[in-house]
N, C-alpha and C positions, 0 to 999 in steps of 0.2 A: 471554443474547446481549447483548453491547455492539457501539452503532451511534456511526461520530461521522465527520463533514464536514470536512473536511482540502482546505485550498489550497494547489495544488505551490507551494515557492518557488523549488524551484531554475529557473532560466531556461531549461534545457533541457528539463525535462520529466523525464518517465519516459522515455526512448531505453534506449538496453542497457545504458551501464555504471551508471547509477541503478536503473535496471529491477533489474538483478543482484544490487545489494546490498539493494533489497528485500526481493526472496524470496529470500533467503540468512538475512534476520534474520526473514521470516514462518516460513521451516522450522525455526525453534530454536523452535518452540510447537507442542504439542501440539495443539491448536485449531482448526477449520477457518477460514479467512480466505477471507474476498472481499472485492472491487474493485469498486465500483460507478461508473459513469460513465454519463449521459443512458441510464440506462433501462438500462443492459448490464449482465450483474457475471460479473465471472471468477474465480476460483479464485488467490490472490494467491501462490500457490506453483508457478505457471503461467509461465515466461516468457513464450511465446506467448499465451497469454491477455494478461495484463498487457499485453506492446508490442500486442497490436494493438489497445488502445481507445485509442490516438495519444493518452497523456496529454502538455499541454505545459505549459510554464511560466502560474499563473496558474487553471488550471484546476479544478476544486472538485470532488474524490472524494468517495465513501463508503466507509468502512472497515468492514466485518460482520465480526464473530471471534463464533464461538459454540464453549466447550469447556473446559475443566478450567483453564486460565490464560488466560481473556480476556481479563481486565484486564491481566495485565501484558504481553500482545501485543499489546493496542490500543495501552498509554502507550509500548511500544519504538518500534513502527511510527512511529505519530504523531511522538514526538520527534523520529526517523531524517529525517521528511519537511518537520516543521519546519526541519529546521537546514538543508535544503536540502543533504544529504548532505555537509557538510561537520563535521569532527569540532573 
């Protein structure tokens, strides 16, 4: 299991069209993924999970992938959330 602490950058947040390309790039991983936020975690291939822990710009996740390609769905995720979904 890889665990790692990610602060949104993008100013929006996680809202729906960040949300989306989320879990569009946590579903190309075999691996179960969660969303941790103040004590909550959801299932990152959830949209409904995901929007409703109101992430916003600024805010400090937890990322848990446990599964046959963790590592390389934590470094996609995390990079995706660094760049502030901008490519």
């Amino acid at each position: 299991m890889c665990v790692k602490e990610v602060v949104i950058k993008n100013q929006a947040g996680l809202h729906a069209r960040p949300a989306t390309f989320f879990i569009q790039k946590a579903n190309e991983y075999k691996s179960s993924i969660w969303v941790e936020k103040d004590e909550r975690k959801v299932n990152a291939k959830s949209l409904l999970g995901v929007l409703s822990l109101g992430i916003v710009g600024g805010t400090e996740i937890k990322i848990i992938v446990d599964g046959s390609d963790e590592k390389e769905a934590l470094e996609g995720l995390v990079n995706l959330l660094e760049s502030g979904f901008v490519d």
